[in-house]
C-alpha positions in Angstrom: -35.3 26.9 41.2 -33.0 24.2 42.0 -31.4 22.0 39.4 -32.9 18.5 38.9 -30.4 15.7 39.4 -30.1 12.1 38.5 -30.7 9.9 41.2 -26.5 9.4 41.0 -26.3 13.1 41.9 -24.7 14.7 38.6 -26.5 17.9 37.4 -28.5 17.3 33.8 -26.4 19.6 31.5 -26.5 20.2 27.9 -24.0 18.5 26.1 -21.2 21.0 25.6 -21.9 23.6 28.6 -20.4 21.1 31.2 -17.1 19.7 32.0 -15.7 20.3 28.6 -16.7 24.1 28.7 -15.3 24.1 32.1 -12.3 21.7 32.8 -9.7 21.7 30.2 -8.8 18.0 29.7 -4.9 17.2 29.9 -3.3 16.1 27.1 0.0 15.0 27.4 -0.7 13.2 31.2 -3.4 10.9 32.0 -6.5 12.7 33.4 -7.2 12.7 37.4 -10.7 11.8 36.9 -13.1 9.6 35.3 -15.3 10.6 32.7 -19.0 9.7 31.0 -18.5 7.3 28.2 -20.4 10.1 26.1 -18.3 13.1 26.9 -15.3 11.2 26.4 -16.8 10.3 22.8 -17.9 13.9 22.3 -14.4 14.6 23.7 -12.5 12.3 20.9 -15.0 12.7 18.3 -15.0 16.7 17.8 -11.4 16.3 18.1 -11.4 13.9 14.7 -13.3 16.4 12.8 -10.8 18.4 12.1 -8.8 15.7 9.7 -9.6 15.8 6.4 -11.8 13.8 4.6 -10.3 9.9 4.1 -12.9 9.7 1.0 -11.5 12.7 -0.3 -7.8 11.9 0.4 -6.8 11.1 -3.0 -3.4 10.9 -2.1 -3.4 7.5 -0.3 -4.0 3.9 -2.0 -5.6 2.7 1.3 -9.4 1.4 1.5 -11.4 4.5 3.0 -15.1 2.4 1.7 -16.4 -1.2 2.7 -19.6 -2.2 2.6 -21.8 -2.3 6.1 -21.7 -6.2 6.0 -17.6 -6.0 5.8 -17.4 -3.1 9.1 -20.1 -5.5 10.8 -17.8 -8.8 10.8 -14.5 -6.4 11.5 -16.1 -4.6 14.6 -17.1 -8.3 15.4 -13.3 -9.7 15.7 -11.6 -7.1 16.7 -11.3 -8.9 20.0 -9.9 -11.9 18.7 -6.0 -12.5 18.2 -4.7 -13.6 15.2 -1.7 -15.5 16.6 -3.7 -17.3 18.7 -4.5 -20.1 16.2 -5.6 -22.8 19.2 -8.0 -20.6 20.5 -9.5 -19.0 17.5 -9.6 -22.0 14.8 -12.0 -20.8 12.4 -9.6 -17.3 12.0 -6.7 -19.3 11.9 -8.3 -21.5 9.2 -10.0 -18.1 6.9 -6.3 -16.5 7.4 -5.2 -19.7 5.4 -7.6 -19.6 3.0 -6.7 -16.4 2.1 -3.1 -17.0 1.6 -4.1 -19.7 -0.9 -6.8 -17.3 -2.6 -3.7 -14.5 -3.2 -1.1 -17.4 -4.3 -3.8 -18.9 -7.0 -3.8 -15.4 -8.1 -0.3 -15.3 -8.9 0.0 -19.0 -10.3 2.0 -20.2 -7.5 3.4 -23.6 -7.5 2.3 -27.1 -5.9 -0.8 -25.9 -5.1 -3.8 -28.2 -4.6 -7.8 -27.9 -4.0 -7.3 -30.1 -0.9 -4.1 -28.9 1.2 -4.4 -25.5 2.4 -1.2 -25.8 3.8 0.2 -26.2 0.4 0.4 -22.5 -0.5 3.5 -20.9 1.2 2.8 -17.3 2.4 1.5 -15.2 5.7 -1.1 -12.7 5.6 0.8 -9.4 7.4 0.1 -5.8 8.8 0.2 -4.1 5.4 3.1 -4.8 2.7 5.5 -3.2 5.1 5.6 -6.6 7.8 5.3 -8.4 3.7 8.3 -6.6 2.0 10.8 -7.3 5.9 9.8 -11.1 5.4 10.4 -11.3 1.7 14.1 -9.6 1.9 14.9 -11.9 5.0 14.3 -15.1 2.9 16.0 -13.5 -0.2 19.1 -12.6 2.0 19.0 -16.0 4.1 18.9 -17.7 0.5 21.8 -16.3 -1.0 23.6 -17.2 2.4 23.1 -20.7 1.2 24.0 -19.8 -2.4 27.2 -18.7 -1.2 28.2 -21.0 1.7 30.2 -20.4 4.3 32.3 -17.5 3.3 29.0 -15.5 3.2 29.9 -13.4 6.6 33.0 -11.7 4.8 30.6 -10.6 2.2 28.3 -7.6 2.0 24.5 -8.5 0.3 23.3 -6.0 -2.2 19.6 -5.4 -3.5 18.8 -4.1 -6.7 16.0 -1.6 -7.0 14.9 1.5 -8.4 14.8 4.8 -6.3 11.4 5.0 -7.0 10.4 2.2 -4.4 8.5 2.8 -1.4 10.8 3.4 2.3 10.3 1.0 3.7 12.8 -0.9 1.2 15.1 1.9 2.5 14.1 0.1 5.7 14.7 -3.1 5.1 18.2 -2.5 4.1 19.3 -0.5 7.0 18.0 -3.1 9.6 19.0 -6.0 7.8 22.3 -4.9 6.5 21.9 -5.0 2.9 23.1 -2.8 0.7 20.8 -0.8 -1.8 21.8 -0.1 -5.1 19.5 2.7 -6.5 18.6 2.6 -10.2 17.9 6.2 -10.9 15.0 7.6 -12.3 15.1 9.9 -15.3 12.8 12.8 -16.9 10.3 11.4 -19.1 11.2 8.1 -17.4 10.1 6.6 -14.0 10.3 3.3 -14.5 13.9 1.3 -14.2 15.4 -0.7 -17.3 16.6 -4.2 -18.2 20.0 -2.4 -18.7 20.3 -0.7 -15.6 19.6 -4.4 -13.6 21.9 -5.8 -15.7 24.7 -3.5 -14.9 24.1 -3.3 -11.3 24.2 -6.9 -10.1 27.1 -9.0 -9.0 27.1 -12.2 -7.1 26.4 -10.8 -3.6 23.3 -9.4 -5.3 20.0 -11.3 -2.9 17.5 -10.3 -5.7 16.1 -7.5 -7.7 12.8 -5.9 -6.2 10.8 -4.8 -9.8 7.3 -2.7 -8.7 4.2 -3.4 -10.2 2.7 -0.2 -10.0 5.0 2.3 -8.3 3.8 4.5 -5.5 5.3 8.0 -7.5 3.2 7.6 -11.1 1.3 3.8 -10.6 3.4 2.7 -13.8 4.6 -1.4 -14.8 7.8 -2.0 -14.4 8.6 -4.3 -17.3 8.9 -7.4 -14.8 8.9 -10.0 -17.6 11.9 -8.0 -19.4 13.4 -8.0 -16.3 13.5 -11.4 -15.9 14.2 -12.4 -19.8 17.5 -10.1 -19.4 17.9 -11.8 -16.2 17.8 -15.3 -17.5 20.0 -14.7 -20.0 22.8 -13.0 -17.8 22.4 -16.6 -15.8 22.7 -18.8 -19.1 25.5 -16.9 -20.4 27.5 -18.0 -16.9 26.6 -14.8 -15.2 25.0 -15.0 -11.5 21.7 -16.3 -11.3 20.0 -13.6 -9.4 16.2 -14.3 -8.1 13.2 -11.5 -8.8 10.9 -10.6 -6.0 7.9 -8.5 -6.8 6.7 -5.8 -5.3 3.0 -5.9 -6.0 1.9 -3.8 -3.0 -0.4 -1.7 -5.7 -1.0 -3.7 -8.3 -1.3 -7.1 -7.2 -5.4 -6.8 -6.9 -5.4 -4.7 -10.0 -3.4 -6.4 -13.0 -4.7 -10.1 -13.2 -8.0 -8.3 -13.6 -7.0 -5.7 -15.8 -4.6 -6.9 -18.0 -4.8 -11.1 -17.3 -2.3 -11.6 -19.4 0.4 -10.2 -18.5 3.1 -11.8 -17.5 4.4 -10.7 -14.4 4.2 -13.4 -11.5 4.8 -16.8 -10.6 4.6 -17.7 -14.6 8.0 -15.8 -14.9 10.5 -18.9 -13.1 12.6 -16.0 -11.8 9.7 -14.6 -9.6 10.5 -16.1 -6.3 8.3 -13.9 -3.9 5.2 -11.8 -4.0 4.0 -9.3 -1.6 0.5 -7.4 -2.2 -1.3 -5.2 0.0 -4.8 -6.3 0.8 -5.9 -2.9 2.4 -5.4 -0.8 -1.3 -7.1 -2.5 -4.1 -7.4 -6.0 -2.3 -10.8 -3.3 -0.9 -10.2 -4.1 2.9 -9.7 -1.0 5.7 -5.9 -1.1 6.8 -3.8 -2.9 7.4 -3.4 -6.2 5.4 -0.8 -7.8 3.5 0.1 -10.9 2.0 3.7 -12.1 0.8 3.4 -15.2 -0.9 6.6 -17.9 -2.3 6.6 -19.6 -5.7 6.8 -23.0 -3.7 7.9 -24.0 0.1 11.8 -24.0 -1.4 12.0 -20.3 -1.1 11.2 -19.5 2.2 14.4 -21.0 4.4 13.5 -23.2 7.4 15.7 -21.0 9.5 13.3 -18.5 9.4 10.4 -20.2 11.0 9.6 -20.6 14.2 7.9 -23.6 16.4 5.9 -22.1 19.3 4.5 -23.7 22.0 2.0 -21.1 22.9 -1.6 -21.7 24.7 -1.9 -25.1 24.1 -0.1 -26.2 20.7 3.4 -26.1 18.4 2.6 -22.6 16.1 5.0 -22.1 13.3 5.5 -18.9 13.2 7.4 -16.5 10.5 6.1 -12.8 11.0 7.8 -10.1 12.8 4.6 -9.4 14.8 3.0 -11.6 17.1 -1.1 -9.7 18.5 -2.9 -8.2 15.9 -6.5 -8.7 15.7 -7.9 -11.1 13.2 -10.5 -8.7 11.8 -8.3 -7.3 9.3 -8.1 -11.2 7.5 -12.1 -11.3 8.0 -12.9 -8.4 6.5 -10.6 -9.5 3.5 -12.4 -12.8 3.6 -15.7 -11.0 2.9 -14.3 -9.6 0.0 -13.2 -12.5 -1.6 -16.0 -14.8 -0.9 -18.2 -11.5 -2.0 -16.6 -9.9 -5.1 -14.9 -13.4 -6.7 -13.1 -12.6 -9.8 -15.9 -11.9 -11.4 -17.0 -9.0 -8.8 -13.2 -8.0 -8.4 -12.7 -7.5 -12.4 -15.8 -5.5 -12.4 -15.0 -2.9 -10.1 -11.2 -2.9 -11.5 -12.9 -1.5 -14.4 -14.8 0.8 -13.2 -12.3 2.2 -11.6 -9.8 2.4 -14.5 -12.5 3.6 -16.8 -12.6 6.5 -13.9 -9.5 7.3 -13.9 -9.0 7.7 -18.1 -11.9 9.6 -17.8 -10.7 11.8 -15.5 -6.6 11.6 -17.4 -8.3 12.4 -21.0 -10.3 15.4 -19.4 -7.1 17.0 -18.1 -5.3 16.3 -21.2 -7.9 18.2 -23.3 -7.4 21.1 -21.4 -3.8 21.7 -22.8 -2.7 22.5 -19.7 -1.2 19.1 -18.2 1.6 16.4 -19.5 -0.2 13.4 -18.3 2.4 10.7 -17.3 0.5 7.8 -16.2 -3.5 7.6 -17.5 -5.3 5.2 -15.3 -4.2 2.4 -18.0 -2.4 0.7 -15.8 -3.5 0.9 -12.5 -6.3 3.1 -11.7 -3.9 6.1 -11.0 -3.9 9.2 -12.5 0.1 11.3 -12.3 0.4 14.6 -13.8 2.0 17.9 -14.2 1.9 21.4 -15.3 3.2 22.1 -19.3 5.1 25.1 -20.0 5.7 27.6 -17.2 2.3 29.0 -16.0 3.3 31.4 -13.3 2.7 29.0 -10.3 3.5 25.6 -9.6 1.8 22.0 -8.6 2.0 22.5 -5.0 0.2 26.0 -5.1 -2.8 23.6 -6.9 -2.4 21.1 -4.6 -3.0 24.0 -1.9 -5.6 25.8 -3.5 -7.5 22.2 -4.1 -7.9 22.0 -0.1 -9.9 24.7 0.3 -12.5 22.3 -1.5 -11.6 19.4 0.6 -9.6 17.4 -2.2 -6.1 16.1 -0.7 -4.2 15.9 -4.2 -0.5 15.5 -3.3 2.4 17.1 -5.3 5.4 16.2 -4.7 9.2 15.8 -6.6 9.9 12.7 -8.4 13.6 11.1 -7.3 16.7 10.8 -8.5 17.4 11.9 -11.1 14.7 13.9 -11.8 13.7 15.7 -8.9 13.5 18.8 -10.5 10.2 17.4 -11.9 6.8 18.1 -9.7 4.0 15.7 -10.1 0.0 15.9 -8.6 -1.4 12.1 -8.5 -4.8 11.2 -8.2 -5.3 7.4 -6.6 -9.3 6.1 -8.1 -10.2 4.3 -5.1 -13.4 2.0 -4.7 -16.3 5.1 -2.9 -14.2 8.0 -5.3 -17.4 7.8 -8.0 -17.3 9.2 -11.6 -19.7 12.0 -10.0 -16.8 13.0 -7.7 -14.2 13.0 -10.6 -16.5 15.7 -12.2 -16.5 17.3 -9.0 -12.5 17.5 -8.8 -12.4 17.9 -12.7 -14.4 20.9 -12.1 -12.4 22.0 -8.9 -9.5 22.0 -10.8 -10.6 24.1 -13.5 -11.8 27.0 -11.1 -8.5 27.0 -9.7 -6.6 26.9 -12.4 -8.5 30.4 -13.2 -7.9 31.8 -9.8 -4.0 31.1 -9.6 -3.5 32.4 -13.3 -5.5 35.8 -11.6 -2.7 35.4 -8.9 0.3 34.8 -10.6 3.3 35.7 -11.2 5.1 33.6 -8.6 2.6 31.3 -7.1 2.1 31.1 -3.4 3.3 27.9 -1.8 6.6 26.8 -2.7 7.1 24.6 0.0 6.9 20.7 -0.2 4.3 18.5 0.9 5.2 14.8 2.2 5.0 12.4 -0.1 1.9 10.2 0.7 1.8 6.1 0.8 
């Protein structure tokens, strides 16, 4: 019997007994053919199933949950382009808003109910784009500080080698140097000392982390800046503080209100957060954000004439879609302070939950508890016979992504596993990997000595 066609002529197939049984598809060159919209999804989609889980990724600080009323305004704008502020008014004007929302948050300066323009900041792609703007202006400002003479001079940034590359980054393109403040065992945070002895008058600022990326500790900002201060009034130079606030900055002023560690500190000249971690919106978002319009140089803003109007522009990308800022708009409008605190604390409570239960089990040091951010970093006491990456390993055959990884110098001889609570990781699922972690522990100590997997794992954002 003949097949049946379509009335377009191609045979009626079951799904995965034509083409893509038949025809490899190329890979690495554009195909010669067309194909169906719903083989090339099939095509794709099979492909994606074997990532892991991004609910179960534990290892990244980015937003892997939003709620369907969020993913129906993003999949609604992802057509429209965020630089184009003529043609797309009502982004321009939410992207704004949003910039304002994150400065009131960190008590920045001169700002007032009725002048959106009156809070200095961008919204970026991630705290990447946020962290490049903030270490322009603090360079470009100490170029004024030091007049002309400043081209016979090499900048230097103070920070601890427990920041996140893409300071690394920023150095090398910009031509800054970095001055590591080193790590030590049983401390990951840098000291008040350590800034003071490291900066000189060609320092452009000191970059303190408000929850760090290895353990999801505090640097003591406010300690920072007190020792700063001093240095300044005792005729030393007056060095500015930026903040990074990339994992904290939607966690603390809900968690812990009052601490001190923005714009109330005078020293605090700049403030970059990421929107897509606990600001609860799918990557990538960021925000930096100045104390007042003094800190961000002139020089470092331009005046387009693009489609239609002047833009001032001061970001180092131009397209991006503006459904990133939307879905970051929903959230705010949505959650408020009220909603934001809420889930903060659910999510700590998660993560001490889940810190105390490890703890009990005598066979963890515990470095950071949740307290702090909702972050969970620990190790393996005494010498057990295998090490943190074979757990992490053995974890995956469960489907938990649990990094381990070395912490840097100068401890590096000191492993860690962290655990990042994330809005969609439930108290039920920190059972579930409390319980996971347990049944391995049992199989490895049947395996040791020795462990199997020595090698390292990449560090994950």
């Amino acid at each position: 019997m003949p097949h049946r066609r379509h009335r377009h002529g191609s045979l009626i197939a079951p799904a995965y007994t034509g083409r893509l049984a038949t025809t490899p598809v190329p890979m690495l060159r554009l195909p010669d053919d067309p194909m169906e919209p719903a083989a090339a999804y099939r095509y794709i989609h099979d492909e994606l199933m074997l990532d892991g889980s991004s609910r179960l990724n534990l290892a990244t600080f980015v937003t892997t949950w939003m709620e369907p009323e969020a993913e129906k305004l993003m999949a609604q704008t992802f057509d429209k382009n965020m630089i184009d502020k003529d043609e797309y008014p009502a982004t321009a004007a939410i992207e704004q808003r949003c910039v304002c929302m994150v400065a009131d948050l960190f008590h920045a300066e001169d700002l007032r109910d009725d002048d959106p323009t009156s809070a200095t900041g961008v919204s970026t792609i991630g705290s990447s784009e946020a962290v490049m703007l903030a270490g322009l202006a603090l360079k470009w400002r100490w170029r004024d500080r030091v007049g002309d003479g400043w081209k016979g001079r090499t900048p230097n940034l103070v920070l601890g080698a427990n920041v996140q590359v893409v300071w690394e980054k920023f150095c090398r393109y910009f031509d800054v140097e970095p001055r590591y403040l080193p790590v030590e065992p049983g401390r990951y945070v840098i000291t008040p000392q350590q800034v003071l002895d490291a900066v000189d008058e060609d320092t452009i600022g000191v970059v303190g982390i408000l929850g760090t990326t290895f353990t999801g500790e505090l640097e003591p900002i406010g300690e920072i800046c007190a020792a700063l201060d001093k240095l300044a009034a005792d005729g030393g130079p007056d060095v500015p503080v930026h903040v990074d606030a990339a994992s904290g900055g939607f966690v603390v002023p809900f968690l812990h209100p009052e601490l001190e560690w923005d714009f109330r500190l005078p020293r605090v000249v700049s403030i970059n957060v990421s929107g897509h971690k606990y600001g609860l919106t799918y990557p990538g978002i960021g925000f930096v954000v100045w104390r007042s319009a003094e800190h961000l140089p002139e020089g470092l803003v331009f005046h387009v004439n693009y489609l239609g109007g002047d833009m001032p522009t001061f970001t180092l990308n131009f397209s991006r879609p503006g459904n990133q800022v939307v879905g970051q708009y929903y959230n705010f409008l949505r959650l408020g302070r009220g909603g934001y605190s809420r889930v903060m604390h659910a999510l700590s409570d998660t993560a001490r939950w889940l810190a105390d239960q490890l703890a009990e089990t005598g066979r963890f040091e515990v470095i950071s508890d949740g307290s702090g951010i909702p972050v969970v970093a620990f190790r393996l006491s005494g010498d057990p016979g295998f090490s943190e990456f074979d757990l992490s390993h053995a974890l995956r055959t469960h489907g938990w992504q649990v990094p381990a990884y070395t912490m840097p110098d100068n401890a590096t001889d000191v492993a860690v596993l962290r655990v990042v609570v994330r809005e969609g990781f439930s108290a039920d699922l920190a059972r579930a990997l409390f319980d996971d972690i347990r049944t391995e522990l049992g199989r490895l100590e049947r395996l040791k000595p020795g462990g199997q997997f020595d090698d390292l794992q990449p560090f994950a954002h």
